[in-house]
Wavefront OBJ file of the C-alpha trace (Angstrom):
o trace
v 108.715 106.465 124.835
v 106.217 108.748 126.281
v 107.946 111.927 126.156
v 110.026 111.319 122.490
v 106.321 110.965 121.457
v 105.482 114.453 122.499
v 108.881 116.124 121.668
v 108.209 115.040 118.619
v 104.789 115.921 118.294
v 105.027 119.285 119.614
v 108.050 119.621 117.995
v 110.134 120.364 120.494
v 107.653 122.429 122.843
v 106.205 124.964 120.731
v 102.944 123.230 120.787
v 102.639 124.755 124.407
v 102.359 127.702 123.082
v 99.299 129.499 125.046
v 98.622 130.983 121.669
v 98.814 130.309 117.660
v 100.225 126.935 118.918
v 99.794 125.975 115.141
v 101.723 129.331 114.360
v 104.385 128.718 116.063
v 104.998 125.306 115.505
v 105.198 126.141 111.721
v 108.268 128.614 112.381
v 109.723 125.831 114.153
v 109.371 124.079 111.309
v 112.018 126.398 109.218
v 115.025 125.140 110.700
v 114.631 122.100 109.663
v 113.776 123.202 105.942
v 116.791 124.752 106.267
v 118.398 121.945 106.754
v 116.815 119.862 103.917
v 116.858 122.286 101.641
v 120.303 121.775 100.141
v 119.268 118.160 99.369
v 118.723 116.842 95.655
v 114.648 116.844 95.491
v 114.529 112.922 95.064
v 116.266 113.039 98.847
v 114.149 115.683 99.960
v 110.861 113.862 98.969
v 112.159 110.275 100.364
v 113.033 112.553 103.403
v 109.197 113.787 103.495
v 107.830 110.698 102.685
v 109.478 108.585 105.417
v 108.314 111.977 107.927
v 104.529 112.184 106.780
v 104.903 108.193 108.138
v 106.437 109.255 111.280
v 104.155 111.957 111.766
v 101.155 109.905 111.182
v 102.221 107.926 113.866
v 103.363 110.202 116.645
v 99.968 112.313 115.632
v 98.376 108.788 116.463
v 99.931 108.163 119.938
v 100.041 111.569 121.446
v 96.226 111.678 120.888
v 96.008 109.299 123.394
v 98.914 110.574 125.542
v 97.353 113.961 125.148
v 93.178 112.245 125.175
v 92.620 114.716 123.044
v 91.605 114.338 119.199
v 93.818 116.728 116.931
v 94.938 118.412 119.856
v 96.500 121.759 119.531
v 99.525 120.522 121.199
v 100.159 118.446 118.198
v 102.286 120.616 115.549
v 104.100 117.968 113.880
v 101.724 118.480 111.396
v 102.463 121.533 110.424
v 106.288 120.856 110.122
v 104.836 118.329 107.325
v 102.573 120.367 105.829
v 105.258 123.422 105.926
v 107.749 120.954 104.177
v 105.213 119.538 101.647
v 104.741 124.190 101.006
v 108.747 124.268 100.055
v 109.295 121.437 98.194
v 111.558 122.084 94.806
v 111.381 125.723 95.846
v 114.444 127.442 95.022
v 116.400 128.654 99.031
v 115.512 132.368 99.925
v 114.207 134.226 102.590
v 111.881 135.338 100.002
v 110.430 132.318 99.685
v 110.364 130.845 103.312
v 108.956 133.526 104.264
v 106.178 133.283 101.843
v 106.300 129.381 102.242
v 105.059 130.336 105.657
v 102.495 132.688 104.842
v 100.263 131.042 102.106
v 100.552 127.740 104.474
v 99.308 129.452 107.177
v 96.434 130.937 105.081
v 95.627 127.073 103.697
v 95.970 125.520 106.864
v 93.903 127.987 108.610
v 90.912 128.548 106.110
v 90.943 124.449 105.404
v 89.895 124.319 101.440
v 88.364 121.139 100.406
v 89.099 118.245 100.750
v 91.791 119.722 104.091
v 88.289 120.091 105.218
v 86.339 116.793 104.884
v 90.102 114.833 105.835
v 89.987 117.020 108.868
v 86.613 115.961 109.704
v 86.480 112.556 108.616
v 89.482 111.136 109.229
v 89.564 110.459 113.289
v 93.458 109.117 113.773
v 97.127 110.232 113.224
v 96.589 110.162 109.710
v 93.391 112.931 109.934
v 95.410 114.640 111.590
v 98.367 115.053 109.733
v 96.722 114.726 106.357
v 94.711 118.254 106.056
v 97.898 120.011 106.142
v 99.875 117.606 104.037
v 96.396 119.514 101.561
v 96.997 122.726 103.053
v 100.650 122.467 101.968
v 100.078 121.310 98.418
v 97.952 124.001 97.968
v 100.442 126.604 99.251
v 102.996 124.555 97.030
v 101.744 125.008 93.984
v 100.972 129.236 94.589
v 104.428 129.192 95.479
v 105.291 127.437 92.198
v 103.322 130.823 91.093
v 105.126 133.045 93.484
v 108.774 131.657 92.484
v 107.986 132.385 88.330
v 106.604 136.372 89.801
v 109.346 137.176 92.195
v 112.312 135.391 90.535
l 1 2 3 4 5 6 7 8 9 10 11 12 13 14 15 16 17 18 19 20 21 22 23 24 25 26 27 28 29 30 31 32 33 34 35 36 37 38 39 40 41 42 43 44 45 46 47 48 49 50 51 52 53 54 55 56 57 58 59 60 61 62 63 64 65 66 67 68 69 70 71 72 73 74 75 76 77 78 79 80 81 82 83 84 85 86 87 88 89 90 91 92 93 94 95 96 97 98 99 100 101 102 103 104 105 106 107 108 109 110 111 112 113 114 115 116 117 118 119 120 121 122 123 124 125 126 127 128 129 130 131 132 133 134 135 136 137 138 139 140 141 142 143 144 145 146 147 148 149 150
């Protein structure tokens, strides 16, 4: 159970990554939007729903696999907070591309209250639950970006 635990939360490896583990693990993310995307967006939001669970709870366990809080090896949360970015957004390059970018930006600089769950919260659910912030904020400039660039 051990090692499904960090598969999953390093989704599949990447979190190993000696640098911009958090980086890194968000590109891995895009194959699997890729996947959802074609879904109606009631699926794709039971579909993120029943993963922000999941990820709560292999962010949980491989903190104490790992004995590390919010370790960087843990990028399962940025595959939700990615997937929270492109939700209802129309498929294109154009826009997982930018997806990526404005995450990034939100996950990185941490606008409240990312910040104060980041800091408060001290389980699987702080740790998954800043970027599920980071990702509605970089949802709703790419509801922006999408009206712009259409």
């Amino acid at each position: 159970m051990n090692n499904f635990i960090k598969i999953l939360a390093t989704w599949w490896g990447t979190g190993y990554s000696p640098v911009a583990s958090g980086t890194v693990g968000t590109l891995a993310a895009i194959p699997l939007y890729i996947i959802l995307a074609p879904f109606s967006v009631s699926l794709y939001l039971t579909t993120l729903i029943a993963f922000f669970f999941l990820s709560c709870w292999i962010s949980g366990r491989a903190e104490i696999i790992f004995q590390e809080k919010d370790s960087g090896k843990i990028v399962i949360d940025e595959v939700i907070g990615y997937l929270v970015t492109m939700t209802a957004i129309p498929y294109s390059w154009k826009y997982i591309i930018a997806g990526f970018i404005l995450f990034r930006f939100f996950d990185i600089v941490k606008i409240q209250p990312a910040k104060w769950v980041d800091q408060k919260l001290k389980n699987g659910y702080g740790v998954v639950l800043d970027d599920v912030v980071a990702g509605i904020y970089a949802w709703l400039c790419m509801l922006v970006v999408v009206r712009v660039i259409k």
